[in-house]
N, C-alpha and C positions, 0 to 999 in steps of 0.2 A: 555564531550563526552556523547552519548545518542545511543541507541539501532537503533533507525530509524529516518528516515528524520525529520519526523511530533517532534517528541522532539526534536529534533537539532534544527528546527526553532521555538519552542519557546525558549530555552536558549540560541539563539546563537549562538551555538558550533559545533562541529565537528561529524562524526559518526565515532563510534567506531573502526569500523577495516581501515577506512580512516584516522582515527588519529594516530591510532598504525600502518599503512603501514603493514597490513597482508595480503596486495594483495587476495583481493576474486573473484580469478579466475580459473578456471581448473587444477587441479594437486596443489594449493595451500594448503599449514597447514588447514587452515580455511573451502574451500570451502569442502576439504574431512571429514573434521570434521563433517561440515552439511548436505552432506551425511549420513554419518555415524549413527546419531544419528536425524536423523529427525521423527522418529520413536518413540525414547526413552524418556519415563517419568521418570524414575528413576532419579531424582537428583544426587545419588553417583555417580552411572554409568559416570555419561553425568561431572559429576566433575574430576572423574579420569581419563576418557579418553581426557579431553580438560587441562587438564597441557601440553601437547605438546605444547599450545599457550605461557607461558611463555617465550618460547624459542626464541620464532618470535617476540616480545613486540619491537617496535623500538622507544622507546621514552625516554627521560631523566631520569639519573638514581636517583634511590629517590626524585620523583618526589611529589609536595604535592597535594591529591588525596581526593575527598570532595564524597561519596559516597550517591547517590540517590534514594532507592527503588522505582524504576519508577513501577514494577509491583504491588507492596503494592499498589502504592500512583492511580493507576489504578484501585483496588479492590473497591478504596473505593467510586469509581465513579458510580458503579453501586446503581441501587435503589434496594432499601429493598426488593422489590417483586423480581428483578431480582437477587440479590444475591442469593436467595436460591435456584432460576432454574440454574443460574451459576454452583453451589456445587453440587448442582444433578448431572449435564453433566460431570464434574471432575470424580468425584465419579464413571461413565460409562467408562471413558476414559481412570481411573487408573486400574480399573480392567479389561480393554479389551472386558466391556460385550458390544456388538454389537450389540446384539436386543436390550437387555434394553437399549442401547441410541439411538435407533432410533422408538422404537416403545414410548420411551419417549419424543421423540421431536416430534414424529406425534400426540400422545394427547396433548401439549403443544404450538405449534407455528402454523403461519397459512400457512397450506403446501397447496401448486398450482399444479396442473397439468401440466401448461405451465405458462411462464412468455412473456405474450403478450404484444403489445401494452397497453392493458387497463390500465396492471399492472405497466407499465413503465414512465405512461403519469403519474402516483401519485408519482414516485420517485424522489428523491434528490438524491440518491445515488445508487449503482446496483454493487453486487461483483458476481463474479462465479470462478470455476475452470478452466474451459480452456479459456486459450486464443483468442482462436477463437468466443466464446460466447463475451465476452467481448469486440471486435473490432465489434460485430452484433451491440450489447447494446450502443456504443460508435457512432456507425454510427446512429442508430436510433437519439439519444440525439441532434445529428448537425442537421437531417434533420426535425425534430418534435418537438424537447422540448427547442431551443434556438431561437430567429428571428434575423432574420439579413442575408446578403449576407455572402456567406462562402468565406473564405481568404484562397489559395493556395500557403504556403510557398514552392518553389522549392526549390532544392538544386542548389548551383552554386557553379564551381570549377574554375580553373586558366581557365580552355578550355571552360569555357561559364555556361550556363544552364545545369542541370543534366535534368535525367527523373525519378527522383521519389520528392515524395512532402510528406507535412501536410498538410489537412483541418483546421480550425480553424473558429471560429465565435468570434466576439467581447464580452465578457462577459465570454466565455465557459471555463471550469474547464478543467486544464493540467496539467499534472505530467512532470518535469523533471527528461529524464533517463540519466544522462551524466555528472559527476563533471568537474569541472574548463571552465567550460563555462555561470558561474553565479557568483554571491555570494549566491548561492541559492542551496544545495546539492541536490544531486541524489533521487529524489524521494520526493522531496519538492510541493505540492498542488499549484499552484499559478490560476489566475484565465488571460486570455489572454485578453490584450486590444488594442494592436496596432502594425501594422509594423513599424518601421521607417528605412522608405529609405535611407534617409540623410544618416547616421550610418549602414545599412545593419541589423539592431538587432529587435528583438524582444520587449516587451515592456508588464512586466505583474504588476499583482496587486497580491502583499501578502496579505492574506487574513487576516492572524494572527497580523502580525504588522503593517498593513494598508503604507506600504510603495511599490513604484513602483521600478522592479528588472529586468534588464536588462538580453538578454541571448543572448550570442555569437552565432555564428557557429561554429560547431567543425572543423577538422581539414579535414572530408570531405564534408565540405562546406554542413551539414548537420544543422539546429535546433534542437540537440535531445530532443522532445518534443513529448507527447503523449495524445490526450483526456481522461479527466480523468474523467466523469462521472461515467464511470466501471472501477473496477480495480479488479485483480486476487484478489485471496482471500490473496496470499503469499506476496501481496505489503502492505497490511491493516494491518500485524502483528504485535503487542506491541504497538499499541495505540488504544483506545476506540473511537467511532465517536460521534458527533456532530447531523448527520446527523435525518431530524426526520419523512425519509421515505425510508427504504432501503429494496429492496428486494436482495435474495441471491439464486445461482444457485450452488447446489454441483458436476450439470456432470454426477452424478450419483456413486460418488466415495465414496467408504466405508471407506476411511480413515479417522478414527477416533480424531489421533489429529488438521486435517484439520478442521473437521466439528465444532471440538471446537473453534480452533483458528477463525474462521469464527463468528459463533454467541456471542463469548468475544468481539466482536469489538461494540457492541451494549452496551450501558446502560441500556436502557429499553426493556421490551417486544414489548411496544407501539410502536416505528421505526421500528421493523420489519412489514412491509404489506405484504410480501409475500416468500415463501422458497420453493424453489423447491428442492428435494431431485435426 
C-alpha cells in the first residue's frame, strides 16, 4: 500500500484508503478527518485525532505489515542546494510566518507576473490551484504543445451517443480519475495512444513500467480520463517530480501548507521556470 497513485504504480500495489476500504467520500471517517486537519502541522495533533481510523481498518487481522518511509525516502531526493531552501520553507510553514515565506520565496524562485504562452511553450509540466487554471493550461497543451489530430472520445450509453466527450491527442499525458476501470489506480500518469474500436477501450502507455494498460468505461459509459499536462497542486501530493520544466500557479492563495506542498514536488530549484504567486 502507498499514499498515492505515482507509488502504487511503481510497487505494484494498492492505495491505501482503497486497500483498507475507508471509503473517501463525503461524510466518511476519512474524508472528515482530511478536512479536519488539512491545516495542521502538528504531528501529535493530527496522530491523536486520526486513531478514529483504526476503527474503520477493513483488512486481515494480524496482517504481516513491511513499513516504507516513503516521505524520508523522498527527502533524500532532493539536491543539496534544494534541501536547505526546502527546510527554510518548513521552518516558515511551522511557524505560520506568512511574510517570511513569501517574501522568502520571492527572493528565492523565479516569480511571473502571468503564466503565458511563452511560459508554457518551455513546460513539461504546469500545476496551479484552481481547477479552472488548469483545464486553461490543459487545453492550451492539446492545441500548442502536442501535434497530431485531436481524438473525441464520446461517451456512449445503452440509448446511443452521449453529449459530453474527452479530447485526447496520440502521445498526450492523462491522469486516470476512476478505479476498477483499469489495472491502473485512480490517479495513475499514463500517456494516451490509441482508441480501439474493436474493444470500445482505450489504450495507453505506462510510463514507469513501459507496459500498455487498457481502460474501460465506466458504468456511465464514460472514460474517466483527464489531460494531465496540469494538474491541481492537491493531485501532485507525496511524490517528487521527474519533471525538468514546471512552472506553478498559486491563485493567489495564502495557504501556507499548499504553497509548501507545491514547491516539495520539485527536486531541484532548476525545474522550477516559472511561479506565479
Amino acid at each position: 500500500m502507498a499514499p498515492t497513485a505515482r507509488v502504487v504504480q511503481r510497487i505494484g500495489g494498492q492505495i491505501i484508503h482503497s486497500a483498507l476500504k475507508l471509503g473517501w467520500i463525503p461524510g466518511s471517517v476519512l474524508y472528515t478527518l482530511e478536512k479536519q486537519l488539512q491545516h495542521e502541522s502538528d504531528e501529535v495533533v493530527c496522530l491523536e485525532k486520526s486513531a478514529v481510523l483504526l476503527d474503520t481498518f477493513d483488512c486481515p487481522q494480524m496482517p504481516d505489515i513491511v513499513v516504507v518511509d516513503e516521505i524520508g525516502m523522498e527527502s533524500k531526493r532532493f539536491s543539496l542546494e534544494y534541501e536547505s531552501i526546502i527546510q527554510q520553507l518548513r521552518y516558515y510553514v511551522d511557524t505560520n510566518d506568512e511574510t517570511g515565506l513569501f517574501t522568502y520565496i520571492c527572493g528565492t524562485f523565479p516569480i511571473v507576473e502571468y503564466i503565458d504562452a511563452t511560459v508554457l511553450q518551455k513546460c513539461t509540466r504546469a500545476l496551479a490551484y484552481l481547477k479552472s487554471t488548469v483545464e486553461a493550461y490543459n487545453n492550451f497543451y492539446l492545441k500548442r504543445l502536442i501535434q497530431g489530430p485531436r481524438i473525441r472520445l464520446w461517451t456512449r450509453t445503452k440509448e446511443g451517443m452521449g453529449t459530453t466527450y474527452v479530447d485526447v491527442k496520440v502521445g498526450c499525458h492523462i491522469f486516470i480519475i476512476q478505479n476498477g476501470v483499469s489495472l491502473a489506480s485512480n490517479g495513475t500518469p499514463l500517456l494516451f495512444e490509441n482508441y480501439n474500436a474493436e474493444q470500445d477501450c482505450i489504450e495507453c502507455m505506462d510510463p514507469v513500467k513501459k507496459v500498455m494498460i487498457q481502460v474501460q468505461r465506466n458504468l456511465k459509459g464514460e472514460f474517466p480520463i483527464v489531460v494531465g499536462f496540469a494538474g491541481t497542486i492537491h493531485k501532485f501530493q507525496g511524490d517528487t517530480m521527474d519533471d525538468h520544466a514546471i512552472a506553478m500557479n498559486f491563485n493567489g492563495s495564502q495557504d501556507l501548507n499548499l504553497v509548501y506542498t507545491a514547491l516539495s514536488r520539485a527536486k531541484s530549484i532548476n525545474q522550477i521556470v516559472a511561479l506565479k504567486l
